[in-house]
C-alpha positions as CSV (number, residue, x, y, z in Angstrom):
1,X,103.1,67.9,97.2
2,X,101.3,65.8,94.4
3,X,97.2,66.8,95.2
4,X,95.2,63.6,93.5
5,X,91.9,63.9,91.9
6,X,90.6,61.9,95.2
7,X,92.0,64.9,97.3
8,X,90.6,67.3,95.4
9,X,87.5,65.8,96.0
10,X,87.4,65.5,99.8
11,X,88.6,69.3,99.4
12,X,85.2,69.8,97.4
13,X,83.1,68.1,99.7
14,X,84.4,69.7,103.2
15,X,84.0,72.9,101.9
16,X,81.1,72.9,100.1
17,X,79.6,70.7,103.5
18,X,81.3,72.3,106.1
19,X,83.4,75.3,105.0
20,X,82.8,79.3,104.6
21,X,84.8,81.5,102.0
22,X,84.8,85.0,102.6
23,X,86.2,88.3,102.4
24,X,87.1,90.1,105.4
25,X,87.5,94.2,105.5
26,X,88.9,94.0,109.7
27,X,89.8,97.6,111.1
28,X,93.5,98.7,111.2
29,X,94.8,101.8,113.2
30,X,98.4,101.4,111.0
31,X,96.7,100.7,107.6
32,X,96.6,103.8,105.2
33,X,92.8,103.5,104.9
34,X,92.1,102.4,108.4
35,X,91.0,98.8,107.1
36,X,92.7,95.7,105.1
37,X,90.9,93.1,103.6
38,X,92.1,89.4,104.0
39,X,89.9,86.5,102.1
40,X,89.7,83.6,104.0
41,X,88.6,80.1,104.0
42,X,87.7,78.3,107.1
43,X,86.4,74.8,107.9
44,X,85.3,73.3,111.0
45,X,84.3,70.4,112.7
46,X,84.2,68.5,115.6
47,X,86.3,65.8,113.9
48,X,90.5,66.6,114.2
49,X,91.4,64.4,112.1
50,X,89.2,64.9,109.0
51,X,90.5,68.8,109.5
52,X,94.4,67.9,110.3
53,X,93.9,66.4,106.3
54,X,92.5,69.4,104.8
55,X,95.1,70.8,106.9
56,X,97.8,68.8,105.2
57,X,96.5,69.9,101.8
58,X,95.4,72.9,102.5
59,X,97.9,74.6,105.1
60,X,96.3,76.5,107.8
61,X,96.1,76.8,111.1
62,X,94.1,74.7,113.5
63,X,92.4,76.5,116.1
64,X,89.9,74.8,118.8
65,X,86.9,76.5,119.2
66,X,86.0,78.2,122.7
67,X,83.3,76.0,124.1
68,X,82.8,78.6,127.6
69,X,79.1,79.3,126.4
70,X,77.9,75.3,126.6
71,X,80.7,72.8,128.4
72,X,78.2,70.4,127.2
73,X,78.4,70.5,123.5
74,X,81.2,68.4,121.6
75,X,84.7,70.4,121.1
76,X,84.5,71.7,118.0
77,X,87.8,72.5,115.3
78,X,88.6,75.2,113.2
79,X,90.6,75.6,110.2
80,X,91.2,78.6,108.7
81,X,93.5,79.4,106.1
82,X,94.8,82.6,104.4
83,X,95.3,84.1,100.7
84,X,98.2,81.8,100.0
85,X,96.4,78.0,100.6
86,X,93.2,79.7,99.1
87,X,95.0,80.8,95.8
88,X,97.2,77.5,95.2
89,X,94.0,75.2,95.4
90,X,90.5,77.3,94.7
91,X,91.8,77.3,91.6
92,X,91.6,73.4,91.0
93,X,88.1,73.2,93.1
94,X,84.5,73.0,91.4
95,X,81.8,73.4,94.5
96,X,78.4,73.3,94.5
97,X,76.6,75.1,97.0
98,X,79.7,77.3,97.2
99,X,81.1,78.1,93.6
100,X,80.0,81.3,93.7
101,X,81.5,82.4,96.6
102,X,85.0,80.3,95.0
103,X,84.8,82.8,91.8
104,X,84.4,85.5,94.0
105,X,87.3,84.7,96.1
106,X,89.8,84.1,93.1
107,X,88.2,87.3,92.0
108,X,89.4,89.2,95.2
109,X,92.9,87.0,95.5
110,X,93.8,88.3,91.9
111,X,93.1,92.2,92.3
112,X,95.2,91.9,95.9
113,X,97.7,89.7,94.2
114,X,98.4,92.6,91.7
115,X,101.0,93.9,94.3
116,X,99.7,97.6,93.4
117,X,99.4,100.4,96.0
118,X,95.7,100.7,97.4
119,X,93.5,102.5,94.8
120,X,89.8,103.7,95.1
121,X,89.0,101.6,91.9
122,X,90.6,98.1,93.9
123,X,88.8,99.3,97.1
124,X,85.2,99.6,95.1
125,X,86.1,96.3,93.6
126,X,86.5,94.6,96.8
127,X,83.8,96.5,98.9
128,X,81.6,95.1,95.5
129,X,83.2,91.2,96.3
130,X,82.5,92.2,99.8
131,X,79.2,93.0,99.5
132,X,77.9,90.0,97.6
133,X,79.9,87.6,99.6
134,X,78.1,88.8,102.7
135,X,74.5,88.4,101.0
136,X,75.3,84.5,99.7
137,X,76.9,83.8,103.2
138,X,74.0,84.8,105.0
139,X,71.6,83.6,102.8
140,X,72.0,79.7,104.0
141,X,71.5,80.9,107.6
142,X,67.7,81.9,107.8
């Protein structure tokens, strides 16, 4: 699929508005280690059809948000996509608020790309990516 420099920046501005790129380290009883790490990407927003686009672009899956805890709000959308839709297009992105966090993710998409075994030198790498993803994530929230 031919991305255009208009798609690219939609792309740009739902993420940087509206998105979150992380690193995840989630608890594993059949991983070596106990733990695997998984970078992901999500968006959301209460608007389907602006996230069926990234979608498009992107790949992903669409999820609906559980709205138990207040009927009353708006239903709320969420996409979140995986290593392969991250690596194809954070490549091609330049964000604002977020371009750290980008680097950081290509970062942690090329040392678990290498297709090597698990090493303590990979693990420190990505507990260091981890780490500093965390901080600038949680630094917008106060």
């Amino acid at each position: 699929m031919k991305v255009t420099l208009r798609d690219l920046g939609f792309l740009e501005g739902l993420i940087d508005g509206e998105g979150s790129i992380g690193l995840r380290k989630t608890k594993r009883v059949y991983a070596r280690r106990g733990f695997v790490w998984a970078p992901i990407l999500s968006i959301a927003n209460t608007d389907k059809a602006l996230l069926e686009k990234a979608q498009h672009l992107l790949g992903g899956s669409l999820q609906k948000e559980d709205r138990e805890r207040d009927p009353n709000k708006r239903q709320c959308y969420r996409l979140v996509v995986a290593s392969n839709g991250m690596r194809s297009m954070l490549s091609r992105l330049r964000l604002v608020t977020k371009e750290t966090q980008r680097l950081l993710a290509l970062e942690a998409l090329a040392v678990l790309h290498q297709g090597h075994r698990a090493t303590p030198e990979t693990d420190a790498m990505l507990e260091r990516i981890w780490v500093l993803m965390r901080k600038l994530n949680r630094k917008g929230r106060r």
